[in-house]
PASEBA-1860 file (N, C-alpha, C; in nm, 3 decimals):
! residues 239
1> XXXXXXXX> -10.150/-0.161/-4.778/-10.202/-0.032/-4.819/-10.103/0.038/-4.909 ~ -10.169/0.130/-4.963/-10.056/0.245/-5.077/-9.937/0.289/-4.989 ~ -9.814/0.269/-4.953/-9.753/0.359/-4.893/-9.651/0.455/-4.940 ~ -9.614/0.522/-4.874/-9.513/0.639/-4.952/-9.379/0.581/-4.912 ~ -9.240/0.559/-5.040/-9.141/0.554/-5.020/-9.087/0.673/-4.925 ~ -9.015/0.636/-4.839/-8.890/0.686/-4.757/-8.859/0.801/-4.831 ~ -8.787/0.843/-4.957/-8.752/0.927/-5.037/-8.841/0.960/-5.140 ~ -8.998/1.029/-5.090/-9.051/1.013/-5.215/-8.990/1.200/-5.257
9> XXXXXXXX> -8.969/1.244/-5.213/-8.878/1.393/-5.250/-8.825/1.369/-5.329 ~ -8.726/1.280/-5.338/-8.645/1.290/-5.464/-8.639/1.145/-5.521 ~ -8.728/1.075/-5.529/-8.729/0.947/-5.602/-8.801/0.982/-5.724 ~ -8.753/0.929/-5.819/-8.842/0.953/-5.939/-8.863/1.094/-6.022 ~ -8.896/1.095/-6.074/-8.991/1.213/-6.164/-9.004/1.326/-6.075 ~ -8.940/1.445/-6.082/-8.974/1.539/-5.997/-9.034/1.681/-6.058 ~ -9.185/1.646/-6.029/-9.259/1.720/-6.082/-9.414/1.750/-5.968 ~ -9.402/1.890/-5.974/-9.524/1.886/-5.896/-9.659/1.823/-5.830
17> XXXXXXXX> -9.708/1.818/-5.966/-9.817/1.709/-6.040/-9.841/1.581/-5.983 ~ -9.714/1.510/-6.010/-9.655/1.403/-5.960/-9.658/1.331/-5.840 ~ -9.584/1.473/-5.804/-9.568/1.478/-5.616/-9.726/1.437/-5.542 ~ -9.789/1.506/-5.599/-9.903/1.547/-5.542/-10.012/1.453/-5.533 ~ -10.001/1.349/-5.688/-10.069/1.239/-5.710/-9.970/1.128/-5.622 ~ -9.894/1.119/-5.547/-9.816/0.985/-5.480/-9.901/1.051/-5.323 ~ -9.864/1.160/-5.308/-9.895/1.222/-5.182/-10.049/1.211/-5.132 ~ -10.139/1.234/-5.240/-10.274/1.235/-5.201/-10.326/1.104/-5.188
25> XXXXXXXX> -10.266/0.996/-5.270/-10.278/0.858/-5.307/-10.273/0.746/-5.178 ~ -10.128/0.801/-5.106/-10.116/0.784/-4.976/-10.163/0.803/-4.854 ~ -10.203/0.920/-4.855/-10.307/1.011/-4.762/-10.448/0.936/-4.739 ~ -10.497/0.916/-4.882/-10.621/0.849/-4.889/-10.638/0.723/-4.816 ~ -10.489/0.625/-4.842/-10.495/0.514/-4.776/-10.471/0.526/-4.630 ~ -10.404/0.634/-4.563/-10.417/0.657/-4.432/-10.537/0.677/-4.348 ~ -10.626/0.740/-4.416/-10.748/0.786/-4.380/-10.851/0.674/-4.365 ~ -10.824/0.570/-4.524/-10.851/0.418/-4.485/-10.815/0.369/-4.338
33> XXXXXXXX> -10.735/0.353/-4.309/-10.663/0.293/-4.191/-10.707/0.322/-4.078 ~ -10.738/0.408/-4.077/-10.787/0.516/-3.952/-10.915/0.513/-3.955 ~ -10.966/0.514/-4.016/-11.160/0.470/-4.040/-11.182/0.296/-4.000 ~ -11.081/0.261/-4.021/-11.061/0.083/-3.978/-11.002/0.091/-3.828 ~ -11.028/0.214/-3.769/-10.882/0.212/-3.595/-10.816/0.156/-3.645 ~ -10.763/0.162/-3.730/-10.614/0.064/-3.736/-10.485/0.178/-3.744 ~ -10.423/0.180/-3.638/-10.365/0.272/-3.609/-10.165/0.262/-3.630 ~ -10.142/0.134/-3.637/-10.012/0.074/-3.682/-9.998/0.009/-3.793
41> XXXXXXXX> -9.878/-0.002/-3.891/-9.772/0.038/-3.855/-9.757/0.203/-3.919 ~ -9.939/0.253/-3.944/-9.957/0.376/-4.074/-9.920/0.503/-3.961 ~ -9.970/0.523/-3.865/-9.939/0.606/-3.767/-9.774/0.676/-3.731 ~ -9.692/0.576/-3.717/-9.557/0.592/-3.692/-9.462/0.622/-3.818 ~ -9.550/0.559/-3.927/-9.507/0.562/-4.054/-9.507/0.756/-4.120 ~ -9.652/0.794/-4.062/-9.654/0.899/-4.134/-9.602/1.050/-4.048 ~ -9.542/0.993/-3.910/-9.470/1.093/-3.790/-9.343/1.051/-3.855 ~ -9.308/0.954/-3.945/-9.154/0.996/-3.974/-9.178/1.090/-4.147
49> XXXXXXXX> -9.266/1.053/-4.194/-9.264/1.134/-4.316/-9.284/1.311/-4.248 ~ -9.335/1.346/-4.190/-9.388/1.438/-4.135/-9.238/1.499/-4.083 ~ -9.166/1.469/-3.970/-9.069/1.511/-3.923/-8.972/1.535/-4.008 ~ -8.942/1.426/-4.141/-8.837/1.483/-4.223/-8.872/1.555/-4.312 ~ -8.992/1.575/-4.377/-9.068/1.734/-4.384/-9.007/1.841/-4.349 ~ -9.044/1.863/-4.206/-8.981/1.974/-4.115/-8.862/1.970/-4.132 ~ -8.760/1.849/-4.137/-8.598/1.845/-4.117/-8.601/1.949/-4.256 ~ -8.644/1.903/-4.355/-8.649/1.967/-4.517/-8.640/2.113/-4.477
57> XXXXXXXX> -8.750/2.124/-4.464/-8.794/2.253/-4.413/-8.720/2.366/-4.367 ~ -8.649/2.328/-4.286/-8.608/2.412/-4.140/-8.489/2.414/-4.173 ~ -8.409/2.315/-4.225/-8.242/2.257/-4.225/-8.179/2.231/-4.357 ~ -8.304/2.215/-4.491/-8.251/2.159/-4.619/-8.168/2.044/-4.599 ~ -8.172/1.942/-4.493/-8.129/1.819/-4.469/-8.215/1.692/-4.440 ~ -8.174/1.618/-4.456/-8.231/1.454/-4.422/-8.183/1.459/-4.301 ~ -8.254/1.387/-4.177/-8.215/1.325/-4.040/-8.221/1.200/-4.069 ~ -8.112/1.098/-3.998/-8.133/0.948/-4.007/-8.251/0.922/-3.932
65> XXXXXXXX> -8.174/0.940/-3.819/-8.279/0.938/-3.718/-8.436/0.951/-3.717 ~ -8.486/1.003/-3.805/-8.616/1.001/-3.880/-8.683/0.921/-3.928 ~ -8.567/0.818/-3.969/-8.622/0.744/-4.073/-8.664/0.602/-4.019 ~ -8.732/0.523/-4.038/-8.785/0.390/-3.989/-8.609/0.322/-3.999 ~ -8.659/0.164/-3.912/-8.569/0.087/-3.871/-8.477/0.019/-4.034 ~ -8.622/0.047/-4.131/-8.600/-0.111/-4.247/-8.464/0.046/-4.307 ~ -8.448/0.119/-4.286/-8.368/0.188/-4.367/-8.229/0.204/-4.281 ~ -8.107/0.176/-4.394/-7.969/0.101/-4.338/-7.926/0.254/-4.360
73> XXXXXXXX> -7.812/0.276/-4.260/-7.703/0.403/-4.246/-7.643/0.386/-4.411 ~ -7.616/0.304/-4.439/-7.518/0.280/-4.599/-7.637/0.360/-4.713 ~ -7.782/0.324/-4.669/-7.940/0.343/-4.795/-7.940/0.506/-4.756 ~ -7.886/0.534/-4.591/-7.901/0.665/-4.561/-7.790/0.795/-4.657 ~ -7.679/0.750/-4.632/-7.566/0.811/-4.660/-7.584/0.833/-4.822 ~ -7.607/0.700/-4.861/-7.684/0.707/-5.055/-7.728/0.889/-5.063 ~ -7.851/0.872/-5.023/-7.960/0.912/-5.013/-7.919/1.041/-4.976 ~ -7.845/1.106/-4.889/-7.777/1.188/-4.845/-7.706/1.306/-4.923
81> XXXXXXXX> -7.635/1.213/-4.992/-7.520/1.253/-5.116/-7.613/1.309/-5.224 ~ -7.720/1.205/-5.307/-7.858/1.259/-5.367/-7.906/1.393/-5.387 ~ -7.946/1.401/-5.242/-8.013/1.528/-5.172/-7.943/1.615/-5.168 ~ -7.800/1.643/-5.127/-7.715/1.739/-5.110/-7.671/1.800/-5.253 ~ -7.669/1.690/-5.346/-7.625/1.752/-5.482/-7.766/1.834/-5.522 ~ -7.897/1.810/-5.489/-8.014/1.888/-5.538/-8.018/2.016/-5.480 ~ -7.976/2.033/-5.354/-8.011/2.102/-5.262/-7.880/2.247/-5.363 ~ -7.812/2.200/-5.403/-7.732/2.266/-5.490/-7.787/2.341/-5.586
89> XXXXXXXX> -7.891/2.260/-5.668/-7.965/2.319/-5.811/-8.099/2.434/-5.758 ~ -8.056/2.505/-5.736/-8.183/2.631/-5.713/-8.300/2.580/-5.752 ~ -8.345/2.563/-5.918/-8.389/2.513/-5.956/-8.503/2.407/-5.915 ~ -8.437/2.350/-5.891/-8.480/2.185/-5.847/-8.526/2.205/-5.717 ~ -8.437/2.266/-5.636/-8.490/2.324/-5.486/-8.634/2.378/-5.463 ~ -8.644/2.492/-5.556/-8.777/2.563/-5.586/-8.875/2.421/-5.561 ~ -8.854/2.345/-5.652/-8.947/2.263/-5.700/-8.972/2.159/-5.575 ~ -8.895/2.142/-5.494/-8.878/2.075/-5.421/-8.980/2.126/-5.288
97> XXXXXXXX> -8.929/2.262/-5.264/-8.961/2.330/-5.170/-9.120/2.371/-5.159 ~ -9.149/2.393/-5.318/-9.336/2.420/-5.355/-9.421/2.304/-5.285 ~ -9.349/2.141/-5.316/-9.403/2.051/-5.257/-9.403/2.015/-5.132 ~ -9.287/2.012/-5.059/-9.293/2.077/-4.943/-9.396/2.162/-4.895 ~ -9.447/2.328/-4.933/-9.514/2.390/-4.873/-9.664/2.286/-4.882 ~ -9.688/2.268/-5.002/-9.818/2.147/-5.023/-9.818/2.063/-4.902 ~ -9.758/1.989/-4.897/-9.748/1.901/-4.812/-9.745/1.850/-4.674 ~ -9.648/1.984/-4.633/-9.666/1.990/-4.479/-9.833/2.030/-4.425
105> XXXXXXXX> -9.943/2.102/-4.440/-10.047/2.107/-4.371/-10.116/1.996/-4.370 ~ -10.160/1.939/-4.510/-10.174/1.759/-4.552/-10.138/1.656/-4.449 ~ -10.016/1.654/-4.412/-9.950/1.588/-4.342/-10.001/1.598/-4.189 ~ -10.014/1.713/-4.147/-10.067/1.734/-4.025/-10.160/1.723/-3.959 ~ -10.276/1.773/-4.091/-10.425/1.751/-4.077/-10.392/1.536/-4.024 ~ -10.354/1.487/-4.124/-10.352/1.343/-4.082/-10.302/1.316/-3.959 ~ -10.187/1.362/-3.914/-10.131/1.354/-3.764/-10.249/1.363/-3.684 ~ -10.341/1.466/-3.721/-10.474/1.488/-3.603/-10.572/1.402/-3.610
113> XXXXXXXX> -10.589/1.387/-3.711/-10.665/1.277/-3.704/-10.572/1.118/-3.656 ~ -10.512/1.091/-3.654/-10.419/0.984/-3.580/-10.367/1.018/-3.455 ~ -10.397/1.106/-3.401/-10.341/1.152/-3.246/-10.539/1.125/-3.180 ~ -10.610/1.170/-3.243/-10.742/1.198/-3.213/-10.786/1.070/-3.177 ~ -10.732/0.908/-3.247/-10.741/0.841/-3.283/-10.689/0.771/-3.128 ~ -10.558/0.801/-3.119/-10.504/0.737/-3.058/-10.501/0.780/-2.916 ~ -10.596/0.886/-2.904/-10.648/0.922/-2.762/-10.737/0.849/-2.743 ~ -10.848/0.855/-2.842/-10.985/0.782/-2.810/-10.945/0.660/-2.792
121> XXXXXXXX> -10.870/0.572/-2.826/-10.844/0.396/-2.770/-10.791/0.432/-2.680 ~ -10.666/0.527/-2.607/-10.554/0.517/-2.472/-10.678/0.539/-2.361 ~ -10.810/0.637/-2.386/-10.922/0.701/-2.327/-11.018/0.564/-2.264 ~ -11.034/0.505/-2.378/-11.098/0.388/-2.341/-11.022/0.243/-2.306 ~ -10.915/0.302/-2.263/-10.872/0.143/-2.226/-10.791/0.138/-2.068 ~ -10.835/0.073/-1.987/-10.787/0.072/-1.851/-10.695/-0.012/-1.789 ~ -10.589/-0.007/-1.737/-10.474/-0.077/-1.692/-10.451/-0.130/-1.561 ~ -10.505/-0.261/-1.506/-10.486/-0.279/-1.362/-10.424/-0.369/-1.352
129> XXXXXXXX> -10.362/-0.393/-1.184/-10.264/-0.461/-1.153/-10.372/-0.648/-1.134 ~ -10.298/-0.759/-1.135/-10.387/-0.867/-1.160/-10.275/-0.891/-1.021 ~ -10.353/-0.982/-0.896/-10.326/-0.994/-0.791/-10.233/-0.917/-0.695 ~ -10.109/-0.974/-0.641/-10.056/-0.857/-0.563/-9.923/-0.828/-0.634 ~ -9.925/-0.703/-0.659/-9.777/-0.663/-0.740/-9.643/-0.663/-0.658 ~ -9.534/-0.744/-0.714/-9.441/-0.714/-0.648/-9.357/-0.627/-0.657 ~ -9.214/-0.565/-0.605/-9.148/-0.394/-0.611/-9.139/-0.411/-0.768 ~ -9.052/-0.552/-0.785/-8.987/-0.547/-0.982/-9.121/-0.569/-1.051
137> XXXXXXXX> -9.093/-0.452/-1.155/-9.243/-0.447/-1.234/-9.199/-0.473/-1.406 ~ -9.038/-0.475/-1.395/-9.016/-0.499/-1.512/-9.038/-0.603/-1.611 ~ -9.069/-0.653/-1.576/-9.095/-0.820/-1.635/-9.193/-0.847/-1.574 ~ -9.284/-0.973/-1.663/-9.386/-1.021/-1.600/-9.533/-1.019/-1.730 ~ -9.628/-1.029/-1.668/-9.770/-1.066/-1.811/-9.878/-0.931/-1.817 ~ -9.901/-0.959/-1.952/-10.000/-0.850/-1.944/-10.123/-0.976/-2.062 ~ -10.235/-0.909/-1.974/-10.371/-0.963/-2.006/-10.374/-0.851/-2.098 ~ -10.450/-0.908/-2.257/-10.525/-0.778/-2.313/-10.613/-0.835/-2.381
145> XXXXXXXX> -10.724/-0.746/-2.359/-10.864/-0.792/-2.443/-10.932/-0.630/-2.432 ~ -11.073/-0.698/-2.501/-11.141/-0.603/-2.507/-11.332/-0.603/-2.481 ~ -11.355/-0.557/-2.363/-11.463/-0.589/-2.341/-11.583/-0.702/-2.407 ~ -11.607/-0.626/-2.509/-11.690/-0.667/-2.619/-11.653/-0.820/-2.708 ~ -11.494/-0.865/-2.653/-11.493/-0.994/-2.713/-11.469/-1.121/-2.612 ~ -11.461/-1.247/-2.642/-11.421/-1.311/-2.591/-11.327/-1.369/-2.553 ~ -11.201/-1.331/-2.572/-11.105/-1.395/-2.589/-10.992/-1.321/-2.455 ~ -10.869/-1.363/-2.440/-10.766/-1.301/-2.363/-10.622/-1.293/-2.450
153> XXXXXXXX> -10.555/-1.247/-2.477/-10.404/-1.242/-2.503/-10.326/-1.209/-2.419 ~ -10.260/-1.348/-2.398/-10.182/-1.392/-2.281/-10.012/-1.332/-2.348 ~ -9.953/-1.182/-2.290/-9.809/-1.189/-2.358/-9.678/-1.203/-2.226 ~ -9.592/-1.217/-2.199/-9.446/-1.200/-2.146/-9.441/-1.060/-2.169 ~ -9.375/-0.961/-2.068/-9.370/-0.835/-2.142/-9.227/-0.847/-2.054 ~ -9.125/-0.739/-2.084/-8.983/-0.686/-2.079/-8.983/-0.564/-2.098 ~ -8.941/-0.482/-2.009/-8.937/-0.340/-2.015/-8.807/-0.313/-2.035 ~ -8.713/-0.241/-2.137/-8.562/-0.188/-2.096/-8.583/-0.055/-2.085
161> XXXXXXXX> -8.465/-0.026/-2.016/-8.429/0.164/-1.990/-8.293/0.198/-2.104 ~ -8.316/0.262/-2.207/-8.209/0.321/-2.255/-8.233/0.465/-2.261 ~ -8.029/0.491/-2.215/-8.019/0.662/-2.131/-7.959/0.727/-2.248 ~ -7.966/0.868/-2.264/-7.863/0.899/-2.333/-7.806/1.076/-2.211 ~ -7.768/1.126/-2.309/-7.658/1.269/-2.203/-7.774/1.333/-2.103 ~ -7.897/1.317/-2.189/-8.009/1.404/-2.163/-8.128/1.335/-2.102 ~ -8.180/1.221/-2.158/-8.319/1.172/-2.130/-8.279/1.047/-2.066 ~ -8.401/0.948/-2.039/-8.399/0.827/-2.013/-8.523/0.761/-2.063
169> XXXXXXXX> -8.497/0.687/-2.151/-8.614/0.613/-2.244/-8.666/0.480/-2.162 ~ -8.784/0.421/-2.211/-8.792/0.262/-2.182/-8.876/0.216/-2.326 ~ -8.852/0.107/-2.326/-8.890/0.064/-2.411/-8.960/-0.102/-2.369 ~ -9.068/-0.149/-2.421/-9.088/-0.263/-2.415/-9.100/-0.405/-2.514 ~ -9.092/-0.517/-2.474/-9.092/-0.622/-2.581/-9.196/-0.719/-2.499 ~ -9.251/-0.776/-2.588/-9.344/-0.829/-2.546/-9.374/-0.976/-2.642 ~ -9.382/-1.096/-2.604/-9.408/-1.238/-2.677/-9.516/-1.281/-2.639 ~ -9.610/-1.281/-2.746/-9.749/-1.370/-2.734/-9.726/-1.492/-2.685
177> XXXXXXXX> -9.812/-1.543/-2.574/-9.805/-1.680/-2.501/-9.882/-1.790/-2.542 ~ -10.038/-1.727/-2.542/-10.192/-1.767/-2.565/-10.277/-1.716/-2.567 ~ -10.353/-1.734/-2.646/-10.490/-1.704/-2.635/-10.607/-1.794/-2.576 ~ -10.677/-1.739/-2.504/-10.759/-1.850/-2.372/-10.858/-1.739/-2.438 ~ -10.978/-1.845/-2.385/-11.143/-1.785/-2.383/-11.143/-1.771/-2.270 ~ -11.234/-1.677/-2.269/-11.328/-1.616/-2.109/-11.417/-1.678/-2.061 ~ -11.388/-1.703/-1.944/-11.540/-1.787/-1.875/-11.553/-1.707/-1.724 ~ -11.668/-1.759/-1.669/-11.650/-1.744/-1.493/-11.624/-1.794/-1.411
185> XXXXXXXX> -11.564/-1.874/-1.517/-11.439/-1.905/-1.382/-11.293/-1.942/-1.379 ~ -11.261/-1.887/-1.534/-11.150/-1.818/-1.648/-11.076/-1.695/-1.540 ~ -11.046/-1.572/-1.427/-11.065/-1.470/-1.421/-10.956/-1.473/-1.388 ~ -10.931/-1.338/-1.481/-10.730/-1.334/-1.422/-10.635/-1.336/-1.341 ~ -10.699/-1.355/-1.202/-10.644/-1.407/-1.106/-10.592/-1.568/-1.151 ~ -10.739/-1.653/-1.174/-10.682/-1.779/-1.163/-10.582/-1.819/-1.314 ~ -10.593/-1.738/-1.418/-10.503/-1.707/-1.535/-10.360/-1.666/-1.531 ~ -10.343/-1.588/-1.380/-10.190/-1.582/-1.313/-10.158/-1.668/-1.294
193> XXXXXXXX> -10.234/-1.753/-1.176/-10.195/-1.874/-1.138/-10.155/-1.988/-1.210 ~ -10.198/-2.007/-1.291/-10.209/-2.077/-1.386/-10.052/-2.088/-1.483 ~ -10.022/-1.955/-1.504/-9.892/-1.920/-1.521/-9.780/-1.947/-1.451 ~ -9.796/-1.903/-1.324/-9.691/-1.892/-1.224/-9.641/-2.058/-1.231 ~ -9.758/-2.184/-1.233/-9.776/-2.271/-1.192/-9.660/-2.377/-1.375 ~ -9.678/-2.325/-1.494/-9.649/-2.397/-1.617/-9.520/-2.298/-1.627 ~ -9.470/-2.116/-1.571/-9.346/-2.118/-1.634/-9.247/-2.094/-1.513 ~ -9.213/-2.171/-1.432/-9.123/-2.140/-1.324/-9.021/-2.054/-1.342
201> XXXXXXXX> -8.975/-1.990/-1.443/-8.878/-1.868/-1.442/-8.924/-1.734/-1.412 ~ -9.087/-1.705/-1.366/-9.106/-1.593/-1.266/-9.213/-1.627/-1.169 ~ -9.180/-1.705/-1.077/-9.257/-1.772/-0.961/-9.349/-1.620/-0.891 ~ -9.274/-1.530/-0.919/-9.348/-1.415/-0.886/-9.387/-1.273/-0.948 ~ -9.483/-1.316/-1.054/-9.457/-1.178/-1.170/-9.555/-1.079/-1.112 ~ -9.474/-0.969/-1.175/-9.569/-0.865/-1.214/-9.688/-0.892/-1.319 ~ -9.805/-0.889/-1.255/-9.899/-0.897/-1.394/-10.028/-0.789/-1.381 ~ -10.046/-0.754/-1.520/-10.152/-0.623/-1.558/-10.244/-0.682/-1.673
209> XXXXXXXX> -10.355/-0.662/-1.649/-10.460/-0.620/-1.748/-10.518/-0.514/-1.824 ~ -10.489/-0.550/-1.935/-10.497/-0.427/-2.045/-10.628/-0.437/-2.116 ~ -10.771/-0.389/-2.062/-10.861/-0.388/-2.144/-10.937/-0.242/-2.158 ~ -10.980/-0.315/-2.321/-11.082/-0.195/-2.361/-11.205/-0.187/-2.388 ~ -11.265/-0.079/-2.324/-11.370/-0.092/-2.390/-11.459/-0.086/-2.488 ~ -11.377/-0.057/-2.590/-11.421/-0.026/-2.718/-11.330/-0.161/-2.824 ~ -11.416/-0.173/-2.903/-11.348/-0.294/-2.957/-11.257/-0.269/-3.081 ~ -11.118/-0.236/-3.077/-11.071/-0.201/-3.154/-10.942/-0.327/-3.246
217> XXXXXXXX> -10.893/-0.304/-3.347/-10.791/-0.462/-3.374/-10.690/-0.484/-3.316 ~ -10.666/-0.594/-3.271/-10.547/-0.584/-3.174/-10.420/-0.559/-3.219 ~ -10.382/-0.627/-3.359/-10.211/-0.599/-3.371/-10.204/-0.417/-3.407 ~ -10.296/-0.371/-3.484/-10.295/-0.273/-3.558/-10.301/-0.106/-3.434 ~ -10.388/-0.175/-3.289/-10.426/-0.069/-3.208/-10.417/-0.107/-3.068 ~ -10.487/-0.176/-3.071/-10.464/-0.242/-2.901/-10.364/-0.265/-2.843 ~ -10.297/-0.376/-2.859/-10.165/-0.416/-2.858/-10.050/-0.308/-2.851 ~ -10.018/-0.225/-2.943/-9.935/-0.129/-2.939/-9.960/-0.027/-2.850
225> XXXXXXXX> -10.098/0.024/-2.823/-10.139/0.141/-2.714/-10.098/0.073/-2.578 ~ -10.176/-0.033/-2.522/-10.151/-0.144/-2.427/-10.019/-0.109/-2.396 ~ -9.967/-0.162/-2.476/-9.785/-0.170/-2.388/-9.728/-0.002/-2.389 ~ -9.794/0.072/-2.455/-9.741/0.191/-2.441/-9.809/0.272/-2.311 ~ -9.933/0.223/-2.317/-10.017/0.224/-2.161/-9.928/0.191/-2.026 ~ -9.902/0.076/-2.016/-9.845/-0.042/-1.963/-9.744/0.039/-1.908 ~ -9.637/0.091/-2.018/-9.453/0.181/-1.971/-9.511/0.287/-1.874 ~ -9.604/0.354/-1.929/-9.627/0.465/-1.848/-9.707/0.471/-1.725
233> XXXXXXX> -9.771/0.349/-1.689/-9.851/0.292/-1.566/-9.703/0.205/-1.470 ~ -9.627/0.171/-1.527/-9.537/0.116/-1.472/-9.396/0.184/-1.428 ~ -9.407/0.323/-1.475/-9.308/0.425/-1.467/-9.376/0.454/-1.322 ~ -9.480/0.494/-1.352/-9.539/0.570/-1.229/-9.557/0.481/-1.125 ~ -9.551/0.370/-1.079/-9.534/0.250/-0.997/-9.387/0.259/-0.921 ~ -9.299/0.297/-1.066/-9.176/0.307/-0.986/-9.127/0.424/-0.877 ~ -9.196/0.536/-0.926/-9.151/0.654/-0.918/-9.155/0.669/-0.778
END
């Protein structure tokens, strides 16, 4: 899809006009995306354009931390130096800042529609435990499908906890195993078993089924809600 550079503020040609034709150009293709449920990787993409918006905004600074993974502390610090010399030119600021005001409601309106988005799949999709769960829930399989198709995606999932002064995060990873068809007499019970039985390094997993009922794409929506489903069904297990 069209996407917006990392720095489209100060990349290039800085001219209103400009701004406005990269910005709307992008937008359009989001709205694509989202009319397709396809909710990754455009979703996360446009909560970091959005937040360093606000950083703009609020601080006349760049946050790293804002910025997606593919962008290096060395591309940051660049980029940094850039900005700080503009942030200097009144001028240029103005110009900067007009697009900015443009931009931030634009930006938001899309957030709602991608939050709206991403309720209606978390809404329709249900998370249960597949035979008897044991205490460790960190590890272990998750079933995901979706009513309406035939198929199963068989993944490994891994939960980590990273802490910092204040919070405590988790995060998950997850490796596609297989994909199996559905039958009656396919049912994820005997699909555990089946497991337990070919990978002897968790003779006793945790395993969940992640389905929906609405048929949405898996790498782009499913998949990513699922395991984000998954942390927060499995937090509350612990608790």
């Amino acid at each position: 899809m069209n996407t917006l550079p990392v720095n489209w503020l100060t990349e290039g040609l800085l001219d209103f006009e400009y701004k406005k034709y990269l910005l709307l150009a992008y937008l359009q293709a989001v709205k694509g995306e989202f009319s397709q449920h396809r909710l990754y990787p455009v979703f996360s993409d446009l909560i970091m354009h959005y937040r360093n918006l606000v950083q703009v905004k609020e601080h006349k600074q760049l946050v790293y931390e804002s910025f997606p993974q593919r962008i290096s502390r060395a591309d940051f610090e660049k980029l940094q130096l850039v900005y700080e010399k503009i942030v200097q030119d009144d001028e240029t600021m103005e110009q900067i800042e007009e697009i900015i005001q443009y931009a931030t409601p634009l930006f938001s309106t899309a957030l709602n529609e991608g939050k709206e988005l991403y309720d209606f799949v978390e809404r329709h999709l249900e998370i249960t435990p597949v035979g008897i769960t044991p205490i460790y829930h960190d590890e272990g399989y998750l079933f995901v499908e979706h009513t309406a198709g035939k198929e199963t995606y068989v993944y490994s999932y891994h939960i980590t906890v990273f802490e910092n002064t204040y919070e405590k995060y988790r995060g998950i990873n997850t490796k596609h195993l297989q994909t199996v068809r559905r039958g009656l007499t396919l049912t994820h019970e005997h699909l555990k078993i089946q497991l337990i039985k070919e990978r002897k390094e968790l003779p006793n997993p945790a395993t969940f089924a992640a389905v929906s009922r609405f048929p949405v794409p898996l790498e782009q929506s499913l998949l990513p809600i699922a395991k984000r489903s998954l942390v927060k069904y499995v937090t509350k297990l612990a608790a």
